[in-house]
C-alpha positions in Angstrom: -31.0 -23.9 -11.4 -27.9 -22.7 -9.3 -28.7 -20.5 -5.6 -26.2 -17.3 -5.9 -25.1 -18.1 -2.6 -22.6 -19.9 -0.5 -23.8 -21.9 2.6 -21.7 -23.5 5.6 -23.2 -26.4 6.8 -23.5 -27.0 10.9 -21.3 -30.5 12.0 -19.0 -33.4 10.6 -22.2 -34.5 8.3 -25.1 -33.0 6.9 -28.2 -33.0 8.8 -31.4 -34.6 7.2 -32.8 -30.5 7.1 -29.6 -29.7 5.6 -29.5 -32.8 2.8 -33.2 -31.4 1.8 -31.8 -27.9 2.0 -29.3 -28.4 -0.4 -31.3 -30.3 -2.9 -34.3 -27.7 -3.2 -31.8 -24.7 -2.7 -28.7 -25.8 -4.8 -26.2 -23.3 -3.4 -23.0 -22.4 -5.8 -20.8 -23.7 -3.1 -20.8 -24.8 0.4 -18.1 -23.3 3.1 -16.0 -25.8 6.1 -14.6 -24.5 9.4 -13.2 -25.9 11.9 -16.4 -27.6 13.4 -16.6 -29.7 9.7 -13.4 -31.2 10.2 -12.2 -33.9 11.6 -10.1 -36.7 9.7 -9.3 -36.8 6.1 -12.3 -40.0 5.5 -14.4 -37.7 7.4 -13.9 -34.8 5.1 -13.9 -36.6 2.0 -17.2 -37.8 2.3 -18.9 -34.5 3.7 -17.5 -33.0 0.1 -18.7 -35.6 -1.6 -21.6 -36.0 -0.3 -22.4 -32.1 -1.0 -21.8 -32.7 -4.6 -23.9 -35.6 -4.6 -27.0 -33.4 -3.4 -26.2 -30.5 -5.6 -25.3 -32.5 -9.0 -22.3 -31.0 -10.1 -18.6 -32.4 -9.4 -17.2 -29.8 -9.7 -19.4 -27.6 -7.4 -16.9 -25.1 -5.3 -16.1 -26.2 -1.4 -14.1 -23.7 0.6 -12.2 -23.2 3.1 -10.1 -20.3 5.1 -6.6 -22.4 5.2 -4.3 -19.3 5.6 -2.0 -20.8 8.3 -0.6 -19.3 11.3 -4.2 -18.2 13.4 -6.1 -19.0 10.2 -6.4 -22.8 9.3 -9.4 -25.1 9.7 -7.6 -28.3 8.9 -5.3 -28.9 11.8 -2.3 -31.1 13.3 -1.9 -33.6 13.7 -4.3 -35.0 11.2 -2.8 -32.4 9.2 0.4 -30.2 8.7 0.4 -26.7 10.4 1.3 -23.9 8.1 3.1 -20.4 9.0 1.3 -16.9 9.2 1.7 -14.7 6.3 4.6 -12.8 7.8 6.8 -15.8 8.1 6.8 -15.5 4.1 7.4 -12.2 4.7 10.7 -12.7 6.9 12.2 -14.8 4.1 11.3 -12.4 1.4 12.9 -9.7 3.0 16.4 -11.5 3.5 16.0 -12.3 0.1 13.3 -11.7 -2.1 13.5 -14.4 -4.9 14.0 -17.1 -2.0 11.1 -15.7 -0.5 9.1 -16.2 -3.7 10.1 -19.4 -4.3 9.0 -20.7 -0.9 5.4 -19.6 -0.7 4.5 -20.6 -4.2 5.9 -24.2 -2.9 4.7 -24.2 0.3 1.3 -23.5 -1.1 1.3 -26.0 -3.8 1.7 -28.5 -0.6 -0.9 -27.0 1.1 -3.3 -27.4 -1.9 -2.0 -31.1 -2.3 -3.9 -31.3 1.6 -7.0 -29.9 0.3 -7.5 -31.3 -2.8 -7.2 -34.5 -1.3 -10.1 -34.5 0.5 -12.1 -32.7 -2.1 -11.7 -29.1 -1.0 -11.1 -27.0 -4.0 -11.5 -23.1 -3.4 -9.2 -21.8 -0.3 -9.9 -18.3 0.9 -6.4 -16.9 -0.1 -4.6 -14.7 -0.2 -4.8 -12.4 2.4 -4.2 -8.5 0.1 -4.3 -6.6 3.1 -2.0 -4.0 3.9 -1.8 -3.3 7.4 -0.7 0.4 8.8 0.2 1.6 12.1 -2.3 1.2 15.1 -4.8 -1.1 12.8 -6.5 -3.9 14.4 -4.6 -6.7 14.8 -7.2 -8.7 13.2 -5.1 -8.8 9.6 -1.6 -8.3 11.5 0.6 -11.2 11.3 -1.7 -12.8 8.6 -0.3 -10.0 5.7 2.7 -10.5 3.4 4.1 -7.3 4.2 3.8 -4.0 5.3 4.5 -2.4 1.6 1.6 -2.8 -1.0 4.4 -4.6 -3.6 5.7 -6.8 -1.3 1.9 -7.9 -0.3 1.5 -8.0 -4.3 4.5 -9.8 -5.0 3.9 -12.5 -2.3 0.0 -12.8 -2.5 0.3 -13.7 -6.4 3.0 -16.6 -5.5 0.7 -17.7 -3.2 -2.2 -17.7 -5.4 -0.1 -19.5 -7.9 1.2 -22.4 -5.6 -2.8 -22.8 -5.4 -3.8 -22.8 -8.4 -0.7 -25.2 -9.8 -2.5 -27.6 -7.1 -6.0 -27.9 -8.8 -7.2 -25.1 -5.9 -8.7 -21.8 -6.5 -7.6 -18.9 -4.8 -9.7 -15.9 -3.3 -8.2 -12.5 -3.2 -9.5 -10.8 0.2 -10.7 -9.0 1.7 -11.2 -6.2 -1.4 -10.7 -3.1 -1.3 -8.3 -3.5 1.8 -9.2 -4.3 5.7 -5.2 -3.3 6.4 -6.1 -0.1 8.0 -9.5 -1.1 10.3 -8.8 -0.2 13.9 -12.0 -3.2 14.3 -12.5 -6.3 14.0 -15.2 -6.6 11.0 -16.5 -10.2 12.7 -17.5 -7.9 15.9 -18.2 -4.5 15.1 -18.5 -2.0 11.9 -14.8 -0.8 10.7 -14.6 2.6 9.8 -11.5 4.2 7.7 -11.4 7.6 6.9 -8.0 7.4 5.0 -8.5 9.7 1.9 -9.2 8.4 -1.4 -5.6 9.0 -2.3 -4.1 7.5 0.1 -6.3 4.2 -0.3 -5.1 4.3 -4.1 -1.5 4.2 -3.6 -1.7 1.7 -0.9 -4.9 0.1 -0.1 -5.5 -0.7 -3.5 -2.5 -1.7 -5.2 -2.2 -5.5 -4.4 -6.2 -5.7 -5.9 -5.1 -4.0 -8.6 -1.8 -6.0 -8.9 -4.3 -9.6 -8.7 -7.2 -8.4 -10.5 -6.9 -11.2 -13.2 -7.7 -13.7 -10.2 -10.6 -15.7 -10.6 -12.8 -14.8 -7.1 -12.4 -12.0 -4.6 -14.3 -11.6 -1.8 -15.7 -7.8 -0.4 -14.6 -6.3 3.1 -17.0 -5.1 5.1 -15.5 -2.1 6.3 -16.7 1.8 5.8 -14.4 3.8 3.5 -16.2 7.3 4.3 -14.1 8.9 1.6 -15.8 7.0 -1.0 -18.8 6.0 0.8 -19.8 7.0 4.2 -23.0 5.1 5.5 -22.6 1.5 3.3 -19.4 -0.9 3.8 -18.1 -2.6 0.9 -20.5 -5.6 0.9 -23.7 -3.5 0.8 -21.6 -0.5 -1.3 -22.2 0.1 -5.5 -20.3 3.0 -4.5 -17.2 1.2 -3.8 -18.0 -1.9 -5.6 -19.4 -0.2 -9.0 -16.6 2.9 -8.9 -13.5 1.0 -7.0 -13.9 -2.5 -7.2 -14.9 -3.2 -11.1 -13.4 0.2 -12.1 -10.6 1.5 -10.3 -9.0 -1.6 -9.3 -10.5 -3.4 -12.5 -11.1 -6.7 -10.9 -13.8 -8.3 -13.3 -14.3 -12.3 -11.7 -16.9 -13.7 -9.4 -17.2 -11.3 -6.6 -18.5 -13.1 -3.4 -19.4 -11.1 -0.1 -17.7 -11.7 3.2 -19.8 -13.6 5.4 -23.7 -12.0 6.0 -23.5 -12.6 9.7 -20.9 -11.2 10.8 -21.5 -8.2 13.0 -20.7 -5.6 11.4 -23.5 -5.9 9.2 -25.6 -5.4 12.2 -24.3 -2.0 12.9 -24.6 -1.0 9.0 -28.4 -2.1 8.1 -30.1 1.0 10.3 -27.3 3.3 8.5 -28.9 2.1 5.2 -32.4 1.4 5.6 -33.6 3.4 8.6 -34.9 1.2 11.9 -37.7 0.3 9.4 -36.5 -3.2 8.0 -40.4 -4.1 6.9 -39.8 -4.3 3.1 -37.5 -6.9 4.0 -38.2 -10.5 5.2 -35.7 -10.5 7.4 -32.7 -8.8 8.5 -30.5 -11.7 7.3 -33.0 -11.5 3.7 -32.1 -7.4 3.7 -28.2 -8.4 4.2 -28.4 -10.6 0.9 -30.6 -8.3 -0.7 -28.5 -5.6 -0.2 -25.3 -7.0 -1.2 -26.9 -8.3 -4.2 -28.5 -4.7 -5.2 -24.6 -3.8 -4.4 -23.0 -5.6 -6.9 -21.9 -8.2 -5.6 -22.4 -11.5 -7.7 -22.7 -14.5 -4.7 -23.6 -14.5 -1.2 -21.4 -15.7 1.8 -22.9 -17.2 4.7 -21.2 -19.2 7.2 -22.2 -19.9 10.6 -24.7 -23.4 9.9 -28.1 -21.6 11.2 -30.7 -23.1 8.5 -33.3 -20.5 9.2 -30.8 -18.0 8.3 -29.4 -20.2 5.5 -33.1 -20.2 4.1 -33.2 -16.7 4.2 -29.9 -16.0 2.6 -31.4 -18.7 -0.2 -34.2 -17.0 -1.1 -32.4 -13.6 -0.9 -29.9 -14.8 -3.3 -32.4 -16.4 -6.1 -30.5 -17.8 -9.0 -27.4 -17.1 -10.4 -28.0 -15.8 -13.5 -26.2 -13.0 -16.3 -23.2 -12.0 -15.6 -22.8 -13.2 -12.4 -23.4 -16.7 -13.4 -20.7 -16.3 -16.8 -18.3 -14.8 -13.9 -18.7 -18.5 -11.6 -18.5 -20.4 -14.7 -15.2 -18.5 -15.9 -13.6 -19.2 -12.4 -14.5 -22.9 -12.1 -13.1 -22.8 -15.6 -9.3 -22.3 -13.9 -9.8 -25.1 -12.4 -6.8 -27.6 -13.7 -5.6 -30.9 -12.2 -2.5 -30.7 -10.1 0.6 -30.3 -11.8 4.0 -32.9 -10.5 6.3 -31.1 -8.1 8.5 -31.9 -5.4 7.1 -33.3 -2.1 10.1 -34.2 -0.2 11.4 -30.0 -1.2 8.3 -28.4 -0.1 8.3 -30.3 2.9 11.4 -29.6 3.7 11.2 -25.6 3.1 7.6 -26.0 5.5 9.8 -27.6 8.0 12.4 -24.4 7.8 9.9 -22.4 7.8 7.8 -23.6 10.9 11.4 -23.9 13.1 11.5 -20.0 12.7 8.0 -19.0 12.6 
């Protein structure tokens, strides 16, 4: 039996509370930041060790390795990796150069993570950001044009994937025009439906055939007014599986981030007692929502337990959805090192 959840895990090894966590809860997959890493050895055995506890070798680890602000693994154990816009720059002076460079560039970045067992990264970044928006996308987007994010996020996803490393599209629908940062406080857009379709939208829609996405939590009050994405079968039944027509394993963005906070009493009223917790109402309603796994990230194993037993097992649909995506998974195809190094290099002297 397989926990519909994602859990993070607290330090550089896993805790004896965590080791009999993970073998009674078996979580889908298990989530690394920047407090899990330390050397490549280091890594290497923490997602082994995972595996080892849940059974399955091929059991999903991820990581957000975006570059730029964005990346978990750093120098100088590791490489450092440009923001989205510096693949933006290049397209832009010439778009098939600009192409060619972030599908190599992230074929070396997934030759880093495979190596030490990491096989899901949290990218691309879809967003479109529009004038005045938080700066928390900013320069983490491809573009400011919803083909150019398209064009770019779908190289990037593919210099992944020829790697033997997943991609994620995020943060569906689109957290481009948020004027808050989700991990602090509850984004609101009040952008018409229209105007989210032929922007917003379009990169989803343009990337809907890959395997994971995972849910913003941001309000669209044209769509939905009270419920974010994550807790939303407004936006996740009508836009998400319909309107964009993305059909993989649909995870949410982490359950404890703030925002969350701000959207339960919207929802449920002050009166959480139907729910064991406020972390259990979280999973419940993003489950009730639509979505198919739960994120949670931040290492608290009282909250991890309740996210657990919110989540129950993966089952139906959901469960066909996790086992089509792991089914991408393909061992890393030749290419050239010494090249892709050389564009990084390029790349990080303008960057």
């Amino acid at each position: 039996m397989i926990g519909a959840f994602i859990s993070g895990c607290k330090g550089l090894e896993l805790s004896a509370d965590e080791v009999a966590f993970f073998q009674d809860a078996q979580p889908w997959g298990l989530i690394l930041f920047a407090r899990n890493i330390d050397d490549r050895k280091q890594v290497g055995d923490l997602t082994s060790r995972f595996r080892e506890l849940v059974g399955r070798d091929d059991a999903p680890v991820l990581i957000d390795q975006e570059g730029g602000r964005v990346q978990r693994m750093r120098a100088p154990e590791w490489r450092t990796y440009p923001a989205g816009r510096a693949y933006a720059e290049i397209y832009e002076l010439d778009p098939l150069t600009g192409l060619s460079a972030t599908r190599l560039v992230y074929r070396l970045l997934a030759r880093d993570l495979a190596e030490v067992g990491i096989n899901v990264d949290c990218v691309p970044v879809l967003d479109v950001p529009q004038p005045g928006s938080h700066e928390i996308i900013g320069d983490r987007a491809y573009g400011s044009t919803p083909e150019q994010v398209a064009l770019l996020g779908r190289a990037a996803a593919q210099g992944l994937m020829d790697g033997g490393v997943l991609p994620i599209i995020k943060h569906i629908p689109g957290h481009g025009r948020a004027f808050s940062d989700s991990h602090l406080e509850l984004p609101v857009v009040d952008a018409s439906h229209y105007d989210l379709g032929r922007v917003d939208f379009v990169p989803f829609a343009a990337l809907a055939d890959i395997p994971m996405a995972m849910t913003a939590h941001v309000v669209y009050s044209a769509i939905d007014d009270v419920a974010p994405c994550t807790l939303s079968s407004k936006v996740i039944g009508d836009v998400v599986r319909k309107q964009i027509g993305f059909d993989g394993l649909l995870m949410s963005d982490d359950l404890s981030m703030k925002a969350l906070d701000a959207s339960l009493p919207q929802i449920v009223g002050d009166d959480l007692s139907n729910f064991r917790s406020s972390m259990h109402a979280r999973g419940e309603l993003a489950l009730k929502a639509g979505c198919d796994v739960l994120l949670h990230c931040n290492g608290d194993i009282e909250e991890m337990k309740q996210v657990a037993d919110a989540a129950g097992i993966l089952k139906g649909t959901a469960a066909k959805r996790a086992t089509r995506a792991l089914s991408f998974l393909r061992p890393p195809d030749d290419f050239d090192v010494a090249e892709a190094e050389r564009v990084l290099d390029s790349m990080m002297a303008i960057a």
